[in-house]
C-alpha positions as CSV (number, residue, x, y, z in Angstrom):
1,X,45.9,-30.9,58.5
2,X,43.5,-29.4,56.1
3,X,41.4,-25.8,55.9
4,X,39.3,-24.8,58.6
5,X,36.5,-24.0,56.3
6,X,36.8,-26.9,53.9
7,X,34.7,-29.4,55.9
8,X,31.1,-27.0,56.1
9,X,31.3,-26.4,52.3
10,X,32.1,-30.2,51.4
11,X,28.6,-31.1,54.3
12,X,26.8,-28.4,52.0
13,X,27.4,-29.7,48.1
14,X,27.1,-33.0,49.2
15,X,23.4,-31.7,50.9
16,X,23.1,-30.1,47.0
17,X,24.0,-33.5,45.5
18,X,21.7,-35.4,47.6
19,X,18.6,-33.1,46.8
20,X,19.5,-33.5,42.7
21,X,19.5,-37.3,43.0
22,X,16.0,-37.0,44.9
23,X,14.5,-34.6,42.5
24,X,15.8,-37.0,39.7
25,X,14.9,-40.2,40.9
26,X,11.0,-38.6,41.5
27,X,10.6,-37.7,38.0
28,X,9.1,-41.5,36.1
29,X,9.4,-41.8,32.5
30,X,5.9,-42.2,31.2
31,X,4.5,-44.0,28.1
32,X,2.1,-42.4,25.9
33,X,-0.8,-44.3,24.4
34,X,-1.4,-45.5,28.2
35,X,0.0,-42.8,30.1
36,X,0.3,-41.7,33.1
37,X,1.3,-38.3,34.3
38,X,4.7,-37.5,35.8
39,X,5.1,-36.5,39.2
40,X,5.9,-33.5,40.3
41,X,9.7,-33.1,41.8
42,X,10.2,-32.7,45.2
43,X,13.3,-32.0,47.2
44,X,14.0,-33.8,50.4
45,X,15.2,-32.3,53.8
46,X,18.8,-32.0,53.9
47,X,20.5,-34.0,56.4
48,X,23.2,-31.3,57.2
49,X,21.7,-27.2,58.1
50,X,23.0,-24.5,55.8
51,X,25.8,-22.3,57.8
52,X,24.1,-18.8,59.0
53,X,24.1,-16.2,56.3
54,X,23.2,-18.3,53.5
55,X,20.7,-17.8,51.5
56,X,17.0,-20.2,51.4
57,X,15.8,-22.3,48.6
58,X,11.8,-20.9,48.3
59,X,9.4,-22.9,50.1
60,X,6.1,-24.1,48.3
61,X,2.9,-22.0,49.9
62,X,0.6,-23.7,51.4
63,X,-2.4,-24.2,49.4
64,X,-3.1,-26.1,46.1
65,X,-1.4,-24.2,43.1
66,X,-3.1,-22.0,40.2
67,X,-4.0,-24.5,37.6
68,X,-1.4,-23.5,34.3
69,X,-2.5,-21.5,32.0
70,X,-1.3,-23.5,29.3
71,X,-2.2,-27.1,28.5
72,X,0.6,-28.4,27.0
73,X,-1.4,-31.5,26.2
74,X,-3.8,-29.7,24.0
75,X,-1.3,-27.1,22.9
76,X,-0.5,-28.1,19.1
77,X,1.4,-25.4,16.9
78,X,1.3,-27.4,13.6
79,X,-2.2,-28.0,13.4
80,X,-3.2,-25.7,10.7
81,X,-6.0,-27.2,8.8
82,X,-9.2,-27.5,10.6
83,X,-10.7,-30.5,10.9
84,X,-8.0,-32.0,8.8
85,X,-5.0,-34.1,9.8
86,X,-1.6,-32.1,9.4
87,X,1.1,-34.4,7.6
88,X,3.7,-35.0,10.1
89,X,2.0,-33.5,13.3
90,X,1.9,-35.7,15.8
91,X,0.1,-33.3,18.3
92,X,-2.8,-32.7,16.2
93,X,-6.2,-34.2,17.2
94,X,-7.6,-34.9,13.9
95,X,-5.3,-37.4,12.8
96,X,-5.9,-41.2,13.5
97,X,-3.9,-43.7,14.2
98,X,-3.6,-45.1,10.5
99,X,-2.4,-41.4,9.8
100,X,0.1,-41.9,12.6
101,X,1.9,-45.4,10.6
102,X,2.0,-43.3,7.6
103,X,4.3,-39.9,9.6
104,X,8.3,-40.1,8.9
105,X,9.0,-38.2,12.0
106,X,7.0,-35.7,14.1
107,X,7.6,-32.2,12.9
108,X,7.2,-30.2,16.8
109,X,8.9,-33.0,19.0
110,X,8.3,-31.2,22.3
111,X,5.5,-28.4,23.1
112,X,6.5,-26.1,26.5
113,X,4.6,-23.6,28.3
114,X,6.8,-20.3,29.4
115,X,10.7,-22.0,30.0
116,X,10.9,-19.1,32.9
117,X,9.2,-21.5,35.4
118,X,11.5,-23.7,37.2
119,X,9.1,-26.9,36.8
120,X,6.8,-26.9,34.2
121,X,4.7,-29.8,32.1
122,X,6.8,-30.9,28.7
123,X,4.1,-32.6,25.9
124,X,6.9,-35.2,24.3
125,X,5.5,-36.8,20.6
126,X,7.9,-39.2,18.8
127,X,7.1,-42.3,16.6
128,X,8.1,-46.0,17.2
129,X,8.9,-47.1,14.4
130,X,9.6,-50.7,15.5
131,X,6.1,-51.8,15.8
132,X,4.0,-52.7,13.0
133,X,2.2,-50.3,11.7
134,X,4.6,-47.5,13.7
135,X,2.2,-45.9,16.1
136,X,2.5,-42.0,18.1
137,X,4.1,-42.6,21.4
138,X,3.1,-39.5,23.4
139,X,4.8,-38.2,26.9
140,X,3.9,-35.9,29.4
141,X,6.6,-35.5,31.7
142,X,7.5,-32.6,34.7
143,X,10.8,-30.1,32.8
144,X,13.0,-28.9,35.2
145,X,14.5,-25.3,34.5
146,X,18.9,-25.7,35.6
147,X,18.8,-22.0,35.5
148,X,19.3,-20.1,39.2
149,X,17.4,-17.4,38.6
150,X,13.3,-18.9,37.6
151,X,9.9,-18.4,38.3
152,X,9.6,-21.1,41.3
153,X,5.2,-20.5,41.6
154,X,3.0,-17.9,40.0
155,X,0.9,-17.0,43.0
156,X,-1.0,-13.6,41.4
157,X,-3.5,-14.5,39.0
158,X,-3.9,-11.0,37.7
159,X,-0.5,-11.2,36.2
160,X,-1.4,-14.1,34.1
161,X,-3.4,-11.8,31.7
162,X,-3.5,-8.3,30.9
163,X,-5.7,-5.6,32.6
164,X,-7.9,-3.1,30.2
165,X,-6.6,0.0,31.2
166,X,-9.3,2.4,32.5
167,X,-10.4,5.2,30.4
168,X,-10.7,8.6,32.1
169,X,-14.0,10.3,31.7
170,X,-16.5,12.7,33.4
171,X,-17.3,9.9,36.0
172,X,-14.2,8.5,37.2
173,X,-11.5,11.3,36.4
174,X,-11.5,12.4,40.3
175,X,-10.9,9.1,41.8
176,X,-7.5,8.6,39.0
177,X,-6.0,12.0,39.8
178,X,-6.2,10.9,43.6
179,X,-4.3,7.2,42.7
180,X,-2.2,9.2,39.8
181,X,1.2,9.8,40.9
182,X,1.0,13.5,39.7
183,X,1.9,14.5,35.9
184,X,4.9,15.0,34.1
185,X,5.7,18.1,31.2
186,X,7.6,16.7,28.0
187,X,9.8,18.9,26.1
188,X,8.4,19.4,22.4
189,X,11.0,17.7,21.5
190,X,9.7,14.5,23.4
191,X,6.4,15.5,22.3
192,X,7.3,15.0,19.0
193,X,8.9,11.3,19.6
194,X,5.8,10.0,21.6
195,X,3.7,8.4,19.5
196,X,0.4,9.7,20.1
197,X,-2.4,7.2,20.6
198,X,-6.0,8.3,19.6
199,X,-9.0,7.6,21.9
200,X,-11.9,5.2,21.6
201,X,-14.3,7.1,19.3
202,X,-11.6,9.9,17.7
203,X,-13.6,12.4,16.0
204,X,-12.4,11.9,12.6
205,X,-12.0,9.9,9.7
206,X,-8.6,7.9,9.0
207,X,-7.5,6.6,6.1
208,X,-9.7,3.8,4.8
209,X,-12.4,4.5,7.7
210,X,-16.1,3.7,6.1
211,X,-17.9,6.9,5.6
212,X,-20.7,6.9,8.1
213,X,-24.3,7.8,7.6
214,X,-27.2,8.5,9.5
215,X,-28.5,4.8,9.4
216,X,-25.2,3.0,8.2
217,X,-22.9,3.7,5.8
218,X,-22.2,5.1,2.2
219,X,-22.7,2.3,-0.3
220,X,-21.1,2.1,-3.2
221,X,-21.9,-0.9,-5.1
222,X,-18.9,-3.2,-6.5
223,X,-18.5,-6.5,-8.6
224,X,-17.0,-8.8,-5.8
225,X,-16.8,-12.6,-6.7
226,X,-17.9,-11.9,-9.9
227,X,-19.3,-9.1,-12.6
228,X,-22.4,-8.5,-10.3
229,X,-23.3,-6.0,-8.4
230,X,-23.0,-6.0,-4.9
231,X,-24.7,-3.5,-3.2
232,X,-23.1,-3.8,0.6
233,X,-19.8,-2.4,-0.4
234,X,-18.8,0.3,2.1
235,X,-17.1,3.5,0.3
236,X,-13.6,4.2,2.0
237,X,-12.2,7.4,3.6
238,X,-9.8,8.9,1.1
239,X,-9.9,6.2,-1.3
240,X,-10.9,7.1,-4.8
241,X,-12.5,3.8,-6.6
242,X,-14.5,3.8,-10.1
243,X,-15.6,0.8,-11.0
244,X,-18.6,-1.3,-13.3
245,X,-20.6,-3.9,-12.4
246,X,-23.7,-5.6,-14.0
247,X,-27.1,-6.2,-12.4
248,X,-29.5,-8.5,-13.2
249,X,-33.2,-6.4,-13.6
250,X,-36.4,-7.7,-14.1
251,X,-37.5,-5.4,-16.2
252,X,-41.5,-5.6,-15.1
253,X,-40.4,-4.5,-11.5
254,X,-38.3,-1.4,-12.0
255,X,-39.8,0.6,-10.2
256,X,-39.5,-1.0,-6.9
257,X,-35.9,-2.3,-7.3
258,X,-34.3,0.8,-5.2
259,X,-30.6,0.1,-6.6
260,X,-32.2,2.0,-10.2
261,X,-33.5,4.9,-8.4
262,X,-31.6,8.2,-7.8
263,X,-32.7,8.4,-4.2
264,X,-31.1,5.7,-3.3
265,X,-27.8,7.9,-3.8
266,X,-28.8,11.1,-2.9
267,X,-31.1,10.2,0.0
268,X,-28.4,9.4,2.1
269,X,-26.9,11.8,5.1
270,X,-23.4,11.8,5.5
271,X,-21.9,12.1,9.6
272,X,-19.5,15.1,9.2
273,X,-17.1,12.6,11.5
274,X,-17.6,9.3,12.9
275,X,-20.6,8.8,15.4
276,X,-21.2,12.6,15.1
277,X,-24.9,14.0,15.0
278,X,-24.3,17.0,12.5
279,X,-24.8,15.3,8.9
280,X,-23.7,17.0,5.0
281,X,-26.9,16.3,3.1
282,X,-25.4,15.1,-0.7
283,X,-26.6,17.9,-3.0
284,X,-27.2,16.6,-6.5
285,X,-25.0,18.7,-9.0
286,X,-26.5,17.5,-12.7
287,X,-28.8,15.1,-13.9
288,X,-27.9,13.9,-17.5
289,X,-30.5,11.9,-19.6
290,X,-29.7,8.9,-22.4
291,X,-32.3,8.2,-24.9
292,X,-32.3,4.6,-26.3
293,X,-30.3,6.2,-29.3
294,X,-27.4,7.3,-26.8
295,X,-28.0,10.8,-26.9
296,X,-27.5,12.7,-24.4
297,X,-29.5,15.7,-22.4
298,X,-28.6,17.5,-19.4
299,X,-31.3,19.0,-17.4
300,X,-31.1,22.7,-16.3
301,X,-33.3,22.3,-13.0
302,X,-31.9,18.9,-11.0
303,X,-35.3,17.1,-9.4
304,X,-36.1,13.7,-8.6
305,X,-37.2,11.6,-10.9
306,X,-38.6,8.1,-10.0
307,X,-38.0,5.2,-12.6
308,X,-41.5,4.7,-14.4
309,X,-42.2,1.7,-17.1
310,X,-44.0,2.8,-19.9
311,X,-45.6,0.7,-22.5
312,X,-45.5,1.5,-26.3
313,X,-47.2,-1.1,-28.2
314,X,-45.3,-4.5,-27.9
315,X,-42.9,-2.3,-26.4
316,X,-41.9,-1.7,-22.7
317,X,-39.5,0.5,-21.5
318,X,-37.9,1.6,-17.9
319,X,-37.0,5.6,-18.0
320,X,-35.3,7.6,-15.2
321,X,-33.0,4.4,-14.7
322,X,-29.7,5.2,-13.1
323,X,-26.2,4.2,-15.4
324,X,-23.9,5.9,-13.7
325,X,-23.2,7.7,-10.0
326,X,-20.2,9.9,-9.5
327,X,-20.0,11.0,-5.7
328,X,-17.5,14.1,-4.5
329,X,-16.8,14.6,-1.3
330,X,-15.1,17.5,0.0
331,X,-13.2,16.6,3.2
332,X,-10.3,18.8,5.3
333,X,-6.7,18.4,7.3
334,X,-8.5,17.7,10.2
335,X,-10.6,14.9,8.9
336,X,-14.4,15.8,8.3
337,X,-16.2,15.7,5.9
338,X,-17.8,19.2,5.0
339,X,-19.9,18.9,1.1
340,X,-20.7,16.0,-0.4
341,X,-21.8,16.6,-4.4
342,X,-23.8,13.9,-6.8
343,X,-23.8,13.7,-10.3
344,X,-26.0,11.2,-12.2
345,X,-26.8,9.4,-15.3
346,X,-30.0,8.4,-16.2
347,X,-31.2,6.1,-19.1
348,X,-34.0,4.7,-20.6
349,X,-33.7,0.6,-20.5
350,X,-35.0,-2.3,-22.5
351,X,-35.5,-6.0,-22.5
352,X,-32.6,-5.7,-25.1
353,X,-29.9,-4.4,-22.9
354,X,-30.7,-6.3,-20.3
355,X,-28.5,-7.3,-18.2
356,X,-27.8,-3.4,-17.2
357,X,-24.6,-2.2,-16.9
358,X,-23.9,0.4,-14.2
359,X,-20.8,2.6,-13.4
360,X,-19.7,4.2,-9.9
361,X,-17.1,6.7,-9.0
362,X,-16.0,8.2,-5.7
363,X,-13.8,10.9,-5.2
364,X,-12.5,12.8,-2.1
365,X,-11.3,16.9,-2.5
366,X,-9.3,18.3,-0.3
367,X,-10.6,21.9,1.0
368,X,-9.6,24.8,0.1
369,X,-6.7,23.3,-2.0
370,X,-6.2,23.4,-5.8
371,X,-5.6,20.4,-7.5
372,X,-2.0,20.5,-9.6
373,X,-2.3,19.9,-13.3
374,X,0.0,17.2,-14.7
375,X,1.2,15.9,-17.4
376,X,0.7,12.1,-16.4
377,X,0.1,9.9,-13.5
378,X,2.7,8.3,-13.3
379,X,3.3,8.0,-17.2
380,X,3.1,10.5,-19.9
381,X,-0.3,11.2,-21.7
382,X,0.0,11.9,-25.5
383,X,-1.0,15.5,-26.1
384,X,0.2,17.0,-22.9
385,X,3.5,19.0,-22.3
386,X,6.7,17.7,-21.0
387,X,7.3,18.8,-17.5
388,X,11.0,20.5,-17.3
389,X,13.2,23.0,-14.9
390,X,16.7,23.8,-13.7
391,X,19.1,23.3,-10.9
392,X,20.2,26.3,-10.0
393,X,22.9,24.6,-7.1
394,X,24.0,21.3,-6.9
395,X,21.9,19.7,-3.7
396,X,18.7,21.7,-4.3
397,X,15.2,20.7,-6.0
398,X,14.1,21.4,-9.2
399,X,12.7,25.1,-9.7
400,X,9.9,25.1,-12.6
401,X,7.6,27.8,-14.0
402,X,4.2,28.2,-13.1
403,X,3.4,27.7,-16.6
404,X,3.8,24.3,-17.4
405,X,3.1,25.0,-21.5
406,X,6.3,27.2,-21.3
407,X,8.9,24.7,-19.2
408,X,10.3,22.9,-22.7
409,X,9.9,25.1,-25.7
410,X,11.1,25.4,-29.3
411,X,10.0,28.0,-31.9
412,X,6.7,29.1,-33.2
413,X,5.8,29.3,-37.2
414,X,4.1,32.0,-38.0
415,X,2.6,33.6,-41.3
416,X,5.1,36.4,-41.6
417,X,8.4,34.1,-41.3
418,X,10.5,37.6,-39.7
419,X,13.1,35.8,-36.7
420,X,13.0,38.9,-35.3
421,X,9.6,39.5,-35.0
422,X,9.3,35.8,-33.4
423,X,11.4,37.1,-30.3
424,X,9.2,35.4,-27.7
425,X,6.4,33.6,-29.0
426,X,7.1,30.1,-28.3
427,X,5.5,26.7,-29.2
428,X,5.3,24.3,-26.4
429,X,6.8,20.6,-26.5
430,X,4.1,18.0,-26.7
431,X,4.9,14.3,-25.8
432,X,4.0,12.0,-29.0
433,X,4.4,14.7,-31.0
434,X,7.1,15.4,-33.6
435,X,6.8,19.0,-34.2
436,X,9.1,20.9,-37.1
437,X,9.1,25.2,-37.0
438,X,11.3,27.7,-38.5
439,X,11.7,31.2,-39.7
440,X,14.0,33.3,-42.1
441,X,16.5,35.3,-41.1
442,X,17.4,38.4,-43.1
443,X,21.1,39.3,-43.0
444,X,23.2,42.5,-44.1
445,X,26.7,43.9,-44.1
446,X,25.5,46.0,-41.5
447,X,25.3,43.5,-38.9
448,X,28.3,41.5,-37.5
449,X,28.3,37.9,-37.3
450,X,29.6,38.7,-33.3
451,X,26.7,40.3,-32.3
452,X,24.3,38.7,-34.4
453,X,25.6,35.1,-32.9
454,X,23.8,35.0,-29.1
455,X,21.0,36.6,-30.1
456,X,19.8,34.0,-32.7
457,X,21.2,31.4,-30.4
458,X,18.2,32.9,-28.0
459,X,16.0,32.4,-30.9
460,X,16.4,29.0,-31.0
461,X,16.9,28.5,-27.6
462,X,14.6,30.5,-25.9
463,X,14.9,32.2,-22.3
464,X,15.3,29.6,-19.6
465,X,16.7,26.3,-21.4
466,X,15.8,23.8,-19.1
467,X,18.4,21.1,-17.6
468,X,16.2,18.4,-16.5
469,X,13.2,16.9,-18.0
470,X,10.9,14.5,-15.6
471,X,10.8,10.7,-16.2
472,X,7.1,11.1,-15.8
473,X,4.6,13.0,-15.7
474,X,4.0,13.6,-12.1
475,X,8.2,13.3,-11.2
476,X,8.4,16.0,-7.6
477,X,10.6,18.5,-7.7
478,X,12.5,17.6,-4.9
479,X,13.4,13.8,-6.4
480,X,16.2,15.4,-8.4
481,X,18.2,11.9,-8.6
482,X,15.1,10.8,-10.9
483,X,15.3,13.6,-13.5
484,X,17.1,13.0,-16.8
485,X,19.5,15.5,-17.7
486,X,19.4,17.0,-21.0
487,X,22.4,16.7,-22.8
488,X,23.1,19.7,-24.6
489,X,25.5,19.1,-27.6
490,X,27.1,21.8,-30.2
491,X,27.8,21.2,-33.3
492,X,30.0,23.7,-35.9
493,X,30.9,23.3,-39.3
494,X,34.6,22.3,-40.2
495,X,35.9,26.1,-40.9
496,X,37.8,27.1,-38.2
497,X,38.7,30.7,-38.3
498,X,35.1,32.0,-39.8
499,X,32.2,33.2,-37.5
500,X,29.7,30.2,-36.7
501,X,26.0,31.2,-36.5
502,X,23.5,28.5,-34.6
503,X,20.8,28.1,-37.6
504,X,18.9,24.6,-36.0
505,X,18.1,22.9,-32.6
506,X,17.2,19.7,-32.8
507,X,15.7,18.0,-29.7
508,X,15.1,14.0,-29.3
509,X,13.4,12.8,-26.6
510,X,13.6,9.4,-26.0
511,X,11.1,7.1,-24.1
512,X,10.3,3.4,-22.8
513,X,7.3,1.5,-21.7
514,X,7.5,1.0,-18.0
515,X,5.1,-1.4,-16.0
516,X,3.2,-4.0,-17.0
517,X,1.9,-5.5,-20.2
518,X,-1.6,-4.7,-19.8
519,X,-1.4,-0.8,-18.4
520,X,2.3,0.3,-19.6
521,X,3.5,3.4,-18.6
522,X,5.0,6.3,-20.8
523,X,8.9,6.9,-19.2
524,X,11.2,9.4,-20.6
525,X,15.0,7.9,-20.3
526,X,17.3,10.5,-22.6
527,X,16.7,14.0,-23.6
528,X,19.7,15.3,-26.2
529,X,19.6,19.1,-27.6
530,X,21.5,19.5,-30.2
531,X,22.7,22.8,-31.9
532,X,23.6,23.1,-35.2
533,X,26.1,25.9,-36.3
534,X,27.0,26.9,-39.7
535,X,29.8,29.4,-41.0
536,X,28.6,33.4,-41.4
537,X,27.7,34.0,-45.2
538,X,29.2,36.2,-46.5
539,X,27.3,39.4,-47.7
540,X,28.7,41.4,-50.3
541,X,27.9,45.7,-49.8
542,X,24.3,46.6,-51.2
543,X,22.8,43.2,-50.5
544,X,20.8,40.9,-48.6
545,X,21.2,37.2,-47.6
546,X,18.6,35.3,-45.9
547,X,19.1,32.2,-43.9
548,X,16.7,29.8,-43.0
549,X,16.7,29.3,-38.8
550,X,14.8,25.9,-37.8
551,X,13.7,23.9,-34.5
552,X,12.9,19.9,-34.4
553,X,11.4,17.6,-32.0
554,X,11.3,13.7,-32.1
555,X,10.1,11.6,-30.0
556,X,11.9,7.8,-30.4
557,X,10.3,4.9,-29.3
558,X,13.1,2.6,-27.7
559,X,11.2,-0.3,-25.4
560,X,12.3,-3.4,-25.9
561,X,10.2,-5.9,-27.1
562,X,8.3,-7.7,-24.4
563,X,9.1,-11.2,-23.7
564,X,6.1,-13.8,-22.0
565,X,7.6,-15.0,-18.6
566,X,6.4,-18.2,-17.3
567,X,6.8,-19.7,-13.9
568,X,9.1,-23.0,-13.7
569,X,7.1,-26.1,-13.5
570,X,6.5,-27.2,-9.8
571,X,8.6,-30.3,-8.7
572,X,7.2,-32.8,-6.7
573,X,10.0,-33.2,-3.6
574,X,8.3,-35.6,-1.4
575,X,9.6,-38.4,1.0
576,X,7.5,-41.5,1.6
577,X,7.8,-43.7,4.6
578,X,9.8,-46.3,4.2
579,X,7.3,-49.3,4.2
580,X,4.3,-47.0,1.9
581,X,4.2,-50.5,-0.4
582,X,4.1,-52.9,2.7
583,X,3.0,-55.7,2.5
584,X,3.4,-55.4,-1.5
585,X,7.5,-55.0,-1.4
């Protein structure tokens, strides 16, 4: 006595069984060099009908199926050299079969199309290494997904590629607000976390855009390959280049060659945005003149001057010649371009400095912006002052004055040597330069050593001592974790109970060489103030003492010395097949 149910679902996974052993047995195993292509598994009738309520197997549609959109036979992922055979990749159609007895195994044993499909074509490469010399044996057999859930025919073609969406515009913006579901408001907030996606033909320059002109674009010649100049070189939105190159002149044709003539750079008409028809004419700023001596003339009335060849004698020269082009252009926020400037160089060449030697600059200036002075970019420059400030709360920025001569100060020497006349006037802290100032200091009995302390300690100090110094010289403000504190250290004589009066302030400042070898970069690692105290003289009644006050600044030098790194020698890790010296071994 069994189940009442039992029997049905035994006559259905047997049906299930029956239909796997079909699908299997249709499937051939197929050789490669002579091959033949698998058939594609089908599934018998079931002897037994499903019970009511369960659910179909999809039938085939009628009708031959879309051809794949992948050949997995000419699929090959490892072929990376063109018209070169890949070591080890037995799928690529360059290599021969001698190149096939030399492979130790096949480095993409199987090549699939998408494994979604529930029967799809399988490219199988392996090598027989039996047969002498090993040959590729290649397979192309039907791989049947196990998963339930698969892709069982792709009957609509336009899914198998994607569809250029359609642009609205004057002509078709009705008929897309009629298929147009309606529209939908965003919050700012969702506004803000869209990315927005600019339209064919955005009015504006980006970022490394070439900077249109009325026939082309702005050239600005460039050494490429080598130290010549070449003259196709597109000049790139917001990036700032100056570079040399040399051009080879003959010197009896100068004036037609147009890369030595002015209008070749000024001529130009610059689109005020891309594929726009207002254009910035470039306005020539200063033409300056070299003799053959290297002197140099600036002309009061810019005008175009041609190159001309003159001949002196057994002498022939080429005047008006252009050395050097510096182009400025003036662009804003929303990415126009609204004054374009010129400045130029012109010379007087010879067969002597021939090849010539020409120099090219590009700059862009933001509108109606000033540029910031610094003191470096990103290292110090020698000469220039040391940028400093103060934290006024922990977890804010770095506050600075507006005059960067005054951010790091010591005293200033002066001819009449009074402290107290001094009160103020302030010598500003160079970098590279060790600088030494002092002043005397008059003392009486009149004046208490406790009143007389703080305000020579303000001498030396100065109003505003700052608490941070910049590692370089263009460190922002609000990067407070890469500021060097100054550490601020007092130091008193060994009297105890007697007044101590600050008479010196020593600041050392020291700095590394950051980067590379060839371009290193000034970085400021440790700033210590140090503030000397001595006891009070003593001034006896009806006398004068005078004391000498003094200010320091060092600047020590403590890079390590560079050391040459080499790379480690390449080793050779390679496997050779095992009968490479057949027939010799």
């Amino acid at each position: 006595m069994g189940l009442p149910g039992l029997r049905p679902l035994l006559l259905v996974l047997s049906g299930c069984w029956a239909a796997v052993r079909a699908q299997t047995a249709a499937t051939p195993a197929v050789t490669a060099d002579n091959f033949t292509e698998a058939a594609p598994a089908t599934s018998g009738p079931s002897a037994s009908p499903a019970p009511p309520g369960t659910s179909r197997a999809p039938e085939p549609s009628s009708g031959a199926r879309p051809a794949p959109v992948t050949d997995v036979a000419a699929l090959c992922v490892c072929d990376l050299s063109p018209a070169q055979c890949d070591v080890n990749c037995c799928c690529d159609p360059d290599c021969s079969s001698a190149d096939f007895s030399v492979f130790s195994a096949c480095s993409v044993p199987v090549v699939t199309g998408d494994s979604q499909f529930c029967s799809q074509k399988a490219a199988i490469y392996s090598l027989n290494f039996t047969s002498h010399p090993p040959e590729r044996i290649f397979k192309l057999v039907d791989q049947v997904n196990p998963s339930v859930f698969c892709v069982h025919i792709t009957n609509y073609k336009p899914a198998l590629s994607f569809i250029d969406p359609e642009v609205p515009d004057e002509s078709n913006f009705d008929e897309l607000v009629k298929t147009s579901t309606g529209f939908t408001l965003n919050t700012e907030s969702d506004a803000a976390l869209t990315p927005k996606l600019d339209a064919p033909g955005a009015a504006k320059y980006e970022h490394g855009a070439s900077v249109q002109t009325a026939d082309a674009f702005l050239r600005l010649p460039s050494p490429l390959t080598s130290s010549v100049c070449a003259d196709g070189n597109p000049a790139a939105f917001l990036v700032n280049q100056a570079v040399k190159c040399t051009r080879r002149v003959n010197l009896e044709q100068c004036e037609d060659t147009e890369a030595l003539s002015m209008t070749y750079y000024s001529s130009p008409r610059i689109l005020r945005v891309p594929n726009s028809r207002t254009k910035v004419p470039i306005t020539i700023q200063s033409i300056v003149i070299q003799s053959l001596n290297k002197t140099l003339t600036r002309l009061a009335d810019p005008e175009v001057l041609p190159p001309s060849l003159i001949t002196a004698g057994h002498a022939t020269v080429c005047t008006n010649v252009v050395l050097e082009v510096k182009y400025r252009l003036t662009y804003t926020d929303a990415g126009e371009i609204t004054k374009a400037d010129l400045r130029l160089l012109l010379g007087t060449v010879s067969s002597a400095v021939l090849p010539l030697q020409q120099k090219f600059e590009i700059h862009f200036v933001q509108h109606s912006t000033k540029p910031i002075p610094l003191s470096g970019n990103p290292g110090y420059v020698v000469g220039l002052p040391l940028a400093a400030g103060f934290q006024p709360q922990k977890g804010s920025g770095i506050i600075q004055t507006t005059n960067r001569y005054g951010q790091l100060t010591i005293l200033r020497s002066t001819t009449e040597q009074d402290c107290l006349a001094l009160e103020g006037v302030r010598a500003p802290v160079l970098f590279g330069h060790d600088m030494q100032s002092g002043c005397k200091l008059r003392l009486t009995r009149a004046l208490p050593c406790r009143l007389l302390a703080p305000i020579v300690k303000s001498l030396l100090v100065g109003q505003g001592f700052p608490d941070y110094v910049a590692p370089f010289g263009n460190t922002r403000a609000q990067d407070v974790l890469d500021w060097v504190p100054v550490h601020f250290v007092t130091q008193s004589s060994n009297m105890k109970d007697s007044c101590q009066l600050p008479v010196a302030l020593v600041i050392e400042v020291k700095w590394t060489k950051y980067g590379s070898l060839l371009n290193p970069q000034a970085k400021i690692v440790n700033v210590t103030a140090r503030l000397l105290s001595s006891s009070f003289p003593e001034v006896h009644s009806g006398s004068e003492r005078t004391t000498l006050l003094s200010t320091a600044v060092t600047f020590v030098d403590v890079s390590a010395p560079a050391e040459a790194g080499f790379r480690a020698r390449p080793t050779i890790n390679a496997r050779l097949p095992f009968n490479f010296f057949f027939p010799f071994v």
